[in-house]
C-alpha positions in Angstrom: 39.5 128.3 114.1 36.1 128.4 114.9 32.5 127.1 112.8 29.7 129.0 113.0 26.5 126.4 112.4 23.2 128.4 110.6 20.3 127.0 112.2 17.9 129.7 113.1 15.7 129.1 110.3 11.8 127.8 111.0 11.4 125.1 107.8 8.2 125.9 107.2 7.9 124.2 104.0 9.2 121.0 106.1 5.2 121.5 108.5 4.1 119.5 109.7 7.7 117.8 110.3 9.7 120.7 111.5 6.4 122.8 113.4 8.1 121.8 116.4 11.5 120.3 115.8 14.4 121.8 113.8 15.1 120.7 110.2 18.6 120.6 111.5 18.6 117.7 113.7 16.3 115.2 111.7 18.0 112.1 111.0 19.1 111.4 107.6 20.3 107.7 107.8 22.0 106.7 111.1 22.6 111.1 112.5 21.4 113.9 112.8 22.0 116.3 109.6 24.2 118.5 111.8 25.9 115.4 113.2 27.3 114.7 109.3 28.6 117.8 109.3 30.3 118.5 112.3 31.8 115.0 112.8 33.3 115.8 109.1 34.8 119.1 109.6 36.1 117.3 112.9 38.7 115.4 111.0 40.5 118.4 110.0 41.7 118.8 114.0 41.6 122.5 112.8 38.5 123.4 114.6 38.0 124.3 118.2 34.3 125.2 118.4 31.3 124.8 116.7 28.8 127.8 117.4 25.3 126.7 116.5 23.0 129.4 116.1 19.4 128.3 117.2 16.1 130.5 117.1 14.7 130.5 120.5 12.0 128.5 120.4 14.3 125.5 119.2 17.2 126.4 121.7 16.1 123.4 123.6 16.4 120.9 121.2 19.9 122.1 120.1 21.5 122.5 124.2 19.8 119.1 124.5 21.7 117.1 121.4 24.9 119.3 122.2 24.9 117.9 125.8 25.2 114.0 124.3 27.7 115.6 122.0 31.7 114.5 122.5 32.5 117.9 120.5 33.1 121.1 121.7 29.6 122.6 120.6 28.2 125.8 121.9 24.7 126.8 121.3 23.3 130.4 121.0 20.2 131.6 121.3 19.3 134.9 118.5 15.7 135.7 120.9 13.5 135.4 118.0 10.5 132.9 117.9 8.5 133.1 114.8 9.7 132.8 110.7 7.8 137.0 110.4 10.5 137.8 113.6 13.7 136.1 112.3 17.0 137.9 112.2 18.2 136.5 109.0 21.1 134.7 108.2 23.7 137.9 108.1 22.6 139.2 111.2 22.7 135.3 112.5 26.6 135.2 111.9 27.1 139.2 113.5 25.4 137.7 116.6 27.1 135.0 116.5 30.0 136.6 116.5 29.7 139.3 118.9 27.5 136.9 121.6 31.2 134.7 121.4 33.1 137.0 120.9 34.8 135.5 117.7 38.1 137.2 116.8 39.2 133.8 114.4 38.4 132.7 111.5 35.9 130.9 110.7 34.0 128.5 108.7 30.6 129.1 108.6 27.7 127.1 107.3 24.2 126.3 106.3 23.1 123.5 109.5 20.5 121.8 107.0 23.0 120.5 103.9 23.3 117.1 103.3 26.9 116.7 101.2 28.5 114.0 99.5 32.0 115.3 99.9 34.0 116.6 102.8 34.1 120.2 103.8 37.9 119.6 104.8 39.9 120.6 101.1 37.3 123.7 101.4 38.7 124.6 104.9 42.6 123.8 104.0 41.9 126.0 100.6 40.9 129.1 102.4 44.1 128.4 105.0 46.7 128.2 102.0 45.1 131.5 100.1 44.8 133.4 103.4 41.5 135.2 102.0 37.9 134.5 102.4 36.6 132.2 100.6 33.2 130.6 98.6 32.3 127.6 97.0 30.8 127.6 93.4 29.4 124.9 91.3 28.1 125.0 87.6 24.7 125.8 87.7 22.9 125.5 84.3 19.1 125.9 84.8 18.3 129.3 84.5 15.4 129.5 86.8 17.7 128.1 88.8 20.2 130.7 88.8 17.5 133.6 89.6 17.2 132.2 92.7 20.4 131.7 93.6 23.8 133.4 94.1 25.9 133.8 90.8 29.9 134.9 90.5 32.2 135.2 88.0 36.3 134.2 88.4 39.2 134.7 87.1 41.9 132.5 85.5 43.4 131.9 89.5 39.7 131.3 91.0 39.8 135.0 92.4 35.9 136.5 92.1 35.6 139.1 89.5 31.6 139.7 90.0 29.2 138.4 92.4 25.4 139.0 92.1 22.6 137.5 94.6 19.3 136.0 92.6 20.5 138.0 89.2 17.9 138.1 86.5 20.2 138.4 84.0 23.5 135.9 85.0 26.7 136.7 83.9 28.1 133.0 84.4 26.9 129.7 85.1 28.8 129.5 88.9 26.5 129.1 91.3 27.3 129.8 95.3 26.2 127.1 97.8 26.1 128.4 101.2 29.4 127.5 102.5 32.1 130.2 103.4 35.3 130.7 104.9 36.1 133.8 106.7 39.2 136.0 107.5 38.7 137.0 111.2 39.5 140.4 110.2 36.7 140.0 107.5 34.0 138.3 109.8 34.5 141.5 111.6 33.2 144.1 108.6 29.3 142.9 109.0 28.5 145.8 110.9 29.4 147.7 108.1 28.3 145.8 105.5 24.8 146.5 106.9 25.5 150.1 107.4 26.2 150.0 103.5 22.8 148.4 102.9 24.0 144.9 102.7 20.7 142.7 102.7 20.5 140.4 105.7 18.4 137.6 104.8 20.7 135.7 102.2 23.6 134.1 104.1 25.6 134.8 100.6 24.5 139.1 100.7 27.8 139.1 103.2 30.0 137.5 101.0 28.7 139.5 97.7 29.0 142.8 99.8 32.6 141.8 101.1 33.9 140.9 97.5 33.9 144.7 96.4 36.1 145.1 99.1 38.6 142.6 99.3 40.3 140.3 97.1 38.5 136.5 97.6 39.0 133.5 95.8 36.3 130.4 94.8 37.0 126.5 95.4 34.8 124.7 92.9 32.6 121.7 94.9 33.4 118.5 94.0 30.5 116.6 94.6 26.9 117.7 95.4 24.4 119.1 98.3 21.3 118.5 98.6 19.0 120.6 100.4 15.7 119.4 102.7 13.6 122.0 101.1 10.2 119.7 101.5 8.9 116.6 102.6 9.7 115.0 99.1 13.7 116.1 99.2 13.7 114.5 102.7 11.9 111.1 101.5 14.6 110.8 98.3 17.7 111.5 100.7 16.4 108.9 103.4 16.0 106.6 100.7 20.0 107.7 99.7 21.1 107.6 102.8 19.2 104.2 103.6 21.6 101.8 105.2 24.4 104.1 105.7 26.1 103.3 109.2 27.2 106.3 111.8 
């Protein structure tokens, strides 16, 4: 199977940090934020590619670190070169997926998470359930779940409703952006858009795909924390102080 990387994004709240360096690849302890993940997921031996996809004006920051990579990383580039001329993260997995040609399925992932648990149960879960899959955690600030993605499951973890940034939440299961794709599904974006899927969210995808097939929810077991600002990446150095590669 195959892991498509998210990593188009400009981090503008991150300036003057990120105005010429992707959020991505700043070090959080000993690596690189995308060298935690990847050299995670690696354990599972299940994956055979990483596909990072880079905006181009940080495409030569991502060949360069993939070159003094051991793992089988490719990077593309989506063309775009401002935050007003990005693709979004939807069209960011279609290209993806189309510039590889990507008929697998696949894990695909935010590139600037920093996790305390392993992405590997998540993986084996959406293997053993042979359906797409999403992660969920309780979410119980309700500013916080306006902003976000919220489902609903059933008794067996299947999703029974799924609503991005809802202003009224029908649950407190909130969506981190994590997913695990059918190949067959991975394959419906083009339609999804044609059915006015929205393209910014990385979740719209998933929500959209959920009307139309039967997918199931692994509840996280630990936590994420995401680089939004300077201030997030100050506490998680001080975390991640001392921690060895």
């Amino acid at each position: 199977m195959k892991t498509v990387i998210l990593a188009a994004g400009y981090a503008t709240r991150l300036y003057p940090l990120t105005e010429n360096f992707p959020k991505p690849l700043l070090k959080v302890g000993q690596k690189a934020i995308l060298d935690w993940l990847i050299d995670d997921i690696h354990t599972s031996g299940l994956v055979d590619e990483y596909v990072v996809v880079s905006n181009h004006k940080f495409a030569g920051h991502f060949l360069e670190w993939a070159e003094g990579s051991d793992k089988p990383i490719t990077v593309v580039d989506d063309g775009t070169s401002t935050n007003e001329t990005r693709l979004g993260a939807v069209k960011d997995i279609q290209f993806a997926a189309e510039a590889q040609g990507l008929r697998n399925d696949a894990l695909v992932i935010a590139g600037d998470n920093v996790l305390d648990f392993s992405l590997v149960p998540f993986i084996r879960f959406g293997i053993e359930n042979n359906c797409s899959c999403i992660m969920c955690y309780e979410e119980n600030d309700l500013a916080k779940q306006q902003r976000t993605a919220i489902i609903s499951v059933d008794g067996e973890n299947r999703i029974t409703a799924y609503e991005e940034k809802p202003k009224a939440p029908k649950s407190n299961l909130a969506v981190p952006p994590f997913y695990f794709y059918k190949a067959q599904d991975l394959q419906r974006i083009p339609e999804a858009l044609a059915a006015g899927c929205g393209y910014d969210a990385p979740g719209s995808f998933a929500a959209w795909l959920s009307t139309q097939t039967p997918m199931k929810a692994w509840p996280m077991p630990g936590s994420r924390y995401d680089i939004g600002n300077l201030e997030s990446y100050e506490k998680i150095q001080i975390s991640y102080r001392g921690v060895k590669a």
